[in-house]
C-alpha positions in Angstrom: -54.0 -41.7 -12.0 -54.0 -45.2 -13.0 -53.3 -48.5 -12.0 -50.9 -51.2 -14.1 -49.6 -55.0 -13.1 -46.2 -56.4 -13.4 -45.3 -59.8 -13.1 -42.9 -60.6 -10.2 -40.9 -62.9 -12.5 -39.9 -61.4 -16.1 -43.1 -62.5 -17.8 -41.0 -65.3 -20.1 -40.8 -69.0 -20.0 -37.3 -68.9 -20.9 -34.0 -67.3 -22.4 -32.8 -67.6 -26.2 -29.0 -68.6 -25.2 -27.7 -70.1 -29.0 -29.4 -71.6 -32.4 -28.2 -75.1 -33.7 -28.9 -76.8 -36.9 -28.5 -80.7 -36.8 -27.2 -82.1 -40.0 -29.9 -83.0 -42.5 -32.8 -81.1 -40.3 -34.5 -79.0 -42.0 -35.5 -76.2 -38.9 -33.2 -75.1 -36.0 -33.3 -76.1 -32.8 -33.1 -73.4 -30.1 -31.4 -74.2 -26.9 -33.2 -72.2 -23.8 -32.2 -71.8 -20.4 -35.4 -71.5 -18.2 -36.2 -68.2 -16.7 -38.3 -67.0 -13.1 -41.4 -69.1 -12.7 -43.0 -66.8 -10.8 -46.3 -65.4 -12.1 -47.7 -63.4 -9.2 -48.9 -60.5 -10.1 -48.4 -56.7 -8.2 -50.3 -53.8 -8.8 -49.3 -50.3 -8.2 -51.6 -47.1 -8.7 -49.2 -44.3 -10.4 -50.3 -40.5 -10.7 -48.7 -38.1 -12.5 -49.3 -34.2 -13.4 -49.2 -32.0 -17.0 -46.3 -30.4 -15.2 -44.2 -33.3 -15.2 -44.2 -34.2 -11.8 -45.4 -37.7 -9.7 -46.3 -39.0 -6.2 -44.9 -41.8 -4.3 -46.7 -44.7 -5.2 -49.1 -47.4 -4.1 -48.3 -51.1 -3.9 -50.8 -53.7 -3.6 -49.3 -57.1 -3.0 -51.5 -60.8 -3.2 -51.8 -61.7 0.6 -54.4 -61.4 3.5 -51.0 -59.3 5.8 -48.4 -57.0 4.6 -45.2 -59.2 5.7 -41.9 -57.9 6.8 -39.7 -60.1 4.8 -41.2 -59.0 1.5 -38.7 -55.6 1.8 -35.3 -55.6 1.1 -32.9 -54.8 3.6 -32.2 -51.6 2.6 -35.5 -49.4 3.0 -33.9 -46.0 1.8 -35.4 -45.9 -1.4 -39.4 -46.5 -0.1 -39.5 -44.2 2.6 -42.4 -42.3 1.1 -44.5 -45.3 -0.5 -47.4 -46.8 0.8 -48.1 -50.4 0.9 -51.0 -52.8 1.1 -52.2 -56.5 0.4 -55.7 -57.7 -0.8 -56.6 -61.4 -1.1 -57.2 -61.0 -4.7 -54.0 -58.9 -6.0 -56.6 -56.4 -7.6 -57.2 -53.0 -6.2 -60.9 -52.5 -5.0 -63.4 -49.8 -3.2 -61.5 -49.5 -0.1 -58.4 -49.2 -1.2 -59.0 -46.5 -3.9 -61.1 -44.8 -1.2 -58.2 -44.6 0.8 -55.5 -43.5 -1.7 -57.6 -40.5 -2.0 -58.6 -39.1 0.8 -55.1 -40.5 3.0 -52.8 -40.5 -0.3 -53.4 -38.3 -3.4 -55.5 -35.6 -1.4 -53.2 -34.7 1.5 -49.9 -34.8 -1.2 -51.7 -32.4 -3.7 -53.0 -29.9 -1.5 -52.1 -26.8 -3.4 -53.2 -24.8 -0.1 -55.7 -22.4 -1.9 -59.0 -22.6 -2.8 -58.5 -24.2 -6.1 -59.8 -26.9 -7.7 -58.1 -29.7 -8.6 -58.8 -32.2 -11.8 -58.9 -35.8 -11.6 -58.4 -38.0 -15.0 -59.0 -41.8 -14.4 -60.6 -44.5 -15.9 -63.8 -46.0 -15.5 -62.9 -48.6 -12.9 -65.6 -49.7 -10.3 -63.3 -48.3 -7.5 -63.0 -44.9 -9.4 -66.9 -44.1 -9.6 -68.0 -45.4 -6.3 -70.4 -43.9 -4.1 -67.4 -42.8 -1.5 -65.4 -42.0 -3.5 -66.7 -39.4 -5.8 -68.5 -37.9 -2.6 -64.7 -37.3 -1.0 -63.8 -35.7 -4.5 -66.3 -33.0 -4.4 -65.7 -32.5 -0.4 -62.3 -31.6 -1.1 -62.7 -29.7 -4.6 -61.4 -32.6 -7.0 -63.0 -31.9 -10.5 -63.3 -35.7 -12.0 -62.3 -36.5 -15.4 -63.6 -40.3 -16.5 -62.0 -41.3 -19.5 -64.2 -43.3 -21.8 -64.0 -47.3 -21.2 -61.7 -48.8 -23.4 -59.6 -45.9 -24.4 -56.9 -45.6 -22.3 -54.1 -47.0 -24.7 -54.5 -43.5 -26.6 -56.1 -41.6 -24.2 -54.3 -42.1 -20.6 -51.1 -40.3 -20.5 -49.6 -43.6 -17.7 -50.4 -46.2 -20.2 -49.3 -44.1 -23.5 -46.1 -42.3 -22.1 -44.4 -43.9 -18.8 -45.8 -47.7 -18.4 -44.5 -49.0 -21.4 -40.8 -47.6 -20.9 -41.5 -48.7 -16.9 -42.0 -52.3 -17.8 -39.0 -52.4 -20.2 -36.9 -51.1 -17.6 -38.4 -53.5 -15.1 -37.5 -56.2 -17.2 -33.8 -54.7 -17.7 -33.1 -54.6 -14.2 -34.7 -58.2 -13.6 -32.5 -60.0 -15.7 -29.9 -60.7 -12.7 -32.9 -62.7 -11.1 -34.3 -64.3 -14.1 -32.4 -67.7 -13.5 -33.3 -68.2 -10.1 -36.3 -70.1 -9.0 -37.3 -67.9 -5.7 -39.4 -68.1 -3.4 -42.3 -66.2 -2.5 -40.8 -63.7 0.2 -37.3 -63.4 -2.2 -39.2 -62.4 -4.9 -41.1 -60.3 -3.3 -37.7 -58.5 -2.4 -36.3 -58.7 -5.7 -39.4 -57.4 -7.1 -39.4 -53.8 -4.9 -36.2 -53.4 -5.5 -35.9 -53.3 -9.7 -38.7 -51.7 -9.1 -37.4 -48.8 -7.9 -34.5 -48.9 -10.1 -37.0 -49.0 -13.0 -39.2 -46.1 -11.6 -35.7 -43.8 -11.0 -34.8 -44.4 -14.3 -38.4 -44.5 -16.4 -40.8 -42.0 -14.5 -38.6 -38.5 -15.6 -39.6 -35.1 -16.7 -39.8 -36.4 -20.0 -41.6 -39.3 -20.2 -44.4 -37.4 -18.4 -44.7 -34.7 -20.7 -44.6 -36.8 -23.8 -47.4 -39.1 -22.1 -49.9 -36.3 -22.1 -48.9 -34.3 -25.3 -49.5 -37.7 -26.9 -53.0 -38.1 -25.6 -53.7 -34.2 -26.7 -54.7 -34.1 -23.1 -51.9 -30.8 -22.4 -51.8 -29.0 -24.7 -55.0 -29.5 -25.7 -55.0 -31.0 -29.1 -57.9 -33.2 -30.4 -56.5 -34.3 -32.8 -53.5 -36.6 -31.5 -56.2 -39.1 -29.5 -58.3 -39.3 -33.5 -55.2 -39.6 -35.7 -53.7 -42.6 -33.7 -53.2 -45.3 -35.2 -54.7 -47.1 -32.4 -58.3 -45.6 -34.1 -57.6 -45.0 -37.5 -59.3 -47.5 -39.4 -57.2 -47.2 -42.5 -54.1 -49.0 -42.8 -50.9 -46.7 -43.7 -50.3 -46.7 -47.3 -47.5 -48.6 -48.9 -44.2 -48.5 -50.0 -45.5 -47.2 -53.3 -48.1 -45.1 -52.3 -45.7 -42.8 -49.9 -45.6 -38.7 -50.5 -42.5 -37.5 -52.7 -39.6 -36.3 -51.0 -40.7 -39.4 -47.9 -37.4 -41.4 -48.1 -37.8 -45.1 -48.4 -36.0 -47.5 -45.9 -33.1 -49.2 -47.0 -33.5 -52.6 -46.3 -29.9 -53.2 -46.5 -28.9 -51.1 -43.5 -27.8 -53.1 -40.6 -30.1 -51.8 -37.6 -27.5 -50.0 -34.9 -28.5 -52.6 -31.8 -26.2 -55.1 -30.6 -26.4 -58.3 -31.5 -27.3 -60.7 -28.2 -27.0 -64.1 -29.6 -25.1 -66.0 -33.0 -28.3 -66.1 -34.6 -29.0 -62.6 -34.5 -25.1 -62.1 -35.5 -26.0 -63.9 -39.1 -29.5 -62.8 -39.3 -28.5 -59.3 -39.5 -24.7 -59.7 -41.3 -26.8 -61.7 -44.3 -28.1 -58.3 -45.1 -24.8 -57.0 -45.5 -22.5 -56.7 -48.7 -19.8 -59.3 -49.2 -21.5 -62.0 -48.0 -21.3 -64.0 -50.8 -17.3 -63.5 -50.1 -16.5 -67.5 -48.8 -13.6 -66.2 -45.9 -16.3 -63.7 -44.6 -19.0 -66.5 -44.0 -16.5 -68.1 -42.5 -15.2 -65.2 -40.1 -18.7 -64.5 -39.1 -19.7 -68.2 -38.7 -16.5 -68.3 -35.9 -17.8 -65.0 -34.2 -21.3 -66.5 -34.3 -20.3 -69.5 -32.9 -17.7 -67.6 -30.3 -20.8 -65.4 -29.3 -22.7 -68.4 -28.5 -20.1 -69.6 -26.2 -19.9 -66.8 -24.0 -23.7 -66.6 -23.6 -23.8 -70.2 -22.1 -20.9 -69.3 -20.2 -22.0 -66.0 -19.0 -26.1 -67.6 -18.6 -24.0 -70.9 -16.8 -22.2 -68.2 -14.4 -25.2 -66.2 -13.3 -27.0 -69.3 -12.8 -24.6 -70.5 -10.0 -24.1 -66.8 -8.6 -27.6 -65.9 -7.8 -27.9 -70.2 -6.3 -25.2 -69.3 -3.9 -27.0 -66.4 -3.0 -30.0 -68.3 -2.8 -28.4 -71.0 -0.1 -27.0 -67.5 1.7 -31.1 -66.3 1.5 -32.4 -69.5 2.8 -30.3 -69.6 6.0 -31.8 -66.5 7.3 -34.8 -67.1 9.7 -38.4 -68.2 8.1 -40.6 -66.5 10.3 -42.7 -64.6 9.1 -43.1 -61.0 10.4 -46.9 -59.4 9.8 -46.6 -55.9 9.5 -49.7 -53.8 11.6 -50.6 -51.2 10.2 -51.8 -47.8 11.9 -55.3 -48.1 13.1 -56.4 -44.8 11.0 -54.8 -46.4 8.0 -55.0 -48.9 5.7 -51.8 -48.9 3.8 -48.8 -50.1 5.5 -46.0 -47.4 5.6 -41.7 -47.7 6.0 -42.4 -46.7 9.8 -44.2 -49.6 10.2 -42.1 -52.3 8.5 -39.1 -51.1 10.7 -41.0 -51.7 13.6 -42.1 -55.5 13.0 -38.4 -55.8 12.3 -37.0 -55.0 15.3 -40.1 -56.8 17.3 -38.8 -59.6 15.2 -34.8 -59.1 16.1 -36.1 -59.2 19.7 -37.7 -62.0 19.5 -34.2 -64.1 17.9 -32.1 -62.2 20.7 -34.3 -62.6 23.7 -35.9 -65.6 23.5 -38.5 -66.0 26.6 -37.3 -67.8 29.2 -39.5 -70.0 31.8 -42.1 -67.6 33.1 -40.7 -64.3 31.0 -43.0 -64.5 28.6 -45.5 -61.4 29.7 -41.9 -59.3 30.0 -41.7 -60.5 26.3 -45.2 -59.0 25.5 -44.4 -55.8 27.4 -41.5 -55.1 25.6 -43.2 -55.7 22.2 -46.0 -53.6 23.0 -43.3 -50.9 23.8 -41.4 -51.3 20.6 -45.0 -50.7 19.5 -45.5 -47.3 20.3 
């Protein structure tokens, strides 16, 4: 189990679009296109098991209320998260309190006897008072990894996060010229999100995670021959065992270029450059690959503004989500019902002297 941060925006100041070199300047000039602005931060606690499987997960948005414009309209995709908001961002005592005993605990239950084993870090919420009480009441063995450590020794952090974020940011792009606000991005946010999870949390990303660590199968030896701890630095070019095959530093890596300076960077390493009608053949793609990026940056720019005008004649008000009494995260259950209190509100708007039929029927969308 652990807890990571993403960015709601895509964590840049701003897109690469083309390179241009002014005559007699010595450096290039890069032309950018400013990206999201947004820097709020959302923190979700992940768990995950040696046998390659995961629970829903826990999202903890900045904010005093859960509100019900944060979601996207379409809610299939979170039925079995949880949600919650602290006025820091940060998770705390409460909250990892109550992803055990309401969250982890009841998902887990192997329904035997058994004991079950716990690996987290040595965060203030994971060693509280409460909290490691609960774990020996219900037969959770605890596991605290030592501080510091978790880059090599957390199987979240070594195997899935990285490949999460990098999907994150995949799926982001479409959003990354818009300036939104706070309840679009929080919509945008949830749902790359998800895309990102479906497509980075697998089977195989698990299990790679914690054979890295050495965690399962147990093997000491992966967490002290990282190079994470390994104080000496690899050997050189020179210094490699016979029969290790050296890296030709002519091959042209298999990626796709994204942009005209990339395009020469990589075709200068190339044979037959020195050839005057290729430089000039691969100075016209450069250039024509430039083109479409400002065209194609230029067209998404517009798209997701339209939208925007589209987003920002919906109705403002904002809809506080309340969550059960017993509970402190805010489930899909209760997000569908502070919409429809909120859709009755817009299509029955109280009259003179209705407004305690108003309350009654709110209370009974309620329950």
């Amino acid at each position: 189990m652990d807890e990571t941060g993403i960015m709601e925006g895509v964590g840049v100041n701003g897109k690469h679009i083309a390179s241009v070199r002014q005559h007699g300047a010595k450096k290039r000039r890069w032309a950018l296109v400013k990206g999201q602005v947004n820097r709020t931060w959302v923190f979700i606690i992940e768990c995950i098991s040696a046998e390659g499987n995961y629970i829903p997960p826990v999202v903890i948005f900045t904010g005093k209320t859960v509100q019900a414009q944060w979601f996207p309209d379409e809610l299939t995709d979170f039925v079995k998260w949880e949600f919650t908001s602290t006025e820091s961002g940060y998770t705390c005592n409460d909250v990892g309190h109550e992803w055990l005993t309401k969250h982890f605990i009841p998902r887990t239950n192997p329904g035997t006897r058994d004991w079950r084993l716990l690996i987290i870090d040595g965060h203030d919420s994971h060693v509280s008072d409460e909290f490691m009480i609960s774990c020996a009441i219900n037969k959770v063995y605890l596991c605290v990894l030592p501080s510091h450590s978790s880059h090599v020794t957390q199987p979240l952090d070594v195997g899935v996060f990285s490949s999460l974020k990098r999907s994150y940011r995949k799926f982001f792009n479409e959003f990354s010229y818009e300036d939104s606000g706070s309840a679009a991005s929080k919509r945008n946010f949830l749902t790359c999100y998800a895309k990102a999870r479906s497509e980075a949390l697998n089977r195989r990303n698990i299990l790679s995670g914690w054979r890295a660590t050495g965690l399962w199968p147990v093997d000491i030896n992966q967490p002290l021959e990282n190079p994470w701890v390994l104080k000496d630095p690899p050997p050189a070019s020179d210094e490699l065992p016979r029969g290790t095959p050296k890296k030709d530093s002519t091959a042209v890596p298999p990626e796709t270029p994204h942009g005209g300076g990339e395009l020469r960077r990589r075709l200068q390493e190339c044979h037959g450059w020195e050839n005057r009608d290729i430089r000039a053949l691969l100075r016209q793609a450069a250039k024509a690959l430039d083109k479409k990026n400002v065209e194609l940056a230029m067209t998404q720019r517009e798209k997701r503004a339209l939208q925007q005008q589209i987003e920002e004649l919906r109705p403002k008000k904002r809809i506080k989500v309340v969550p059960d009494q017993n509970r402190r995260f805010v489930q899909i259950e209760q997000v569908e019902v502070a919409r429809g209190i909120a859709h009755f509100r817009e299509t029955h708007k109280p009259r003179s002297g209705a407004k305690p039929v108003l309350e009654l029927a709110e209370t009974c969308l309620n329950l």
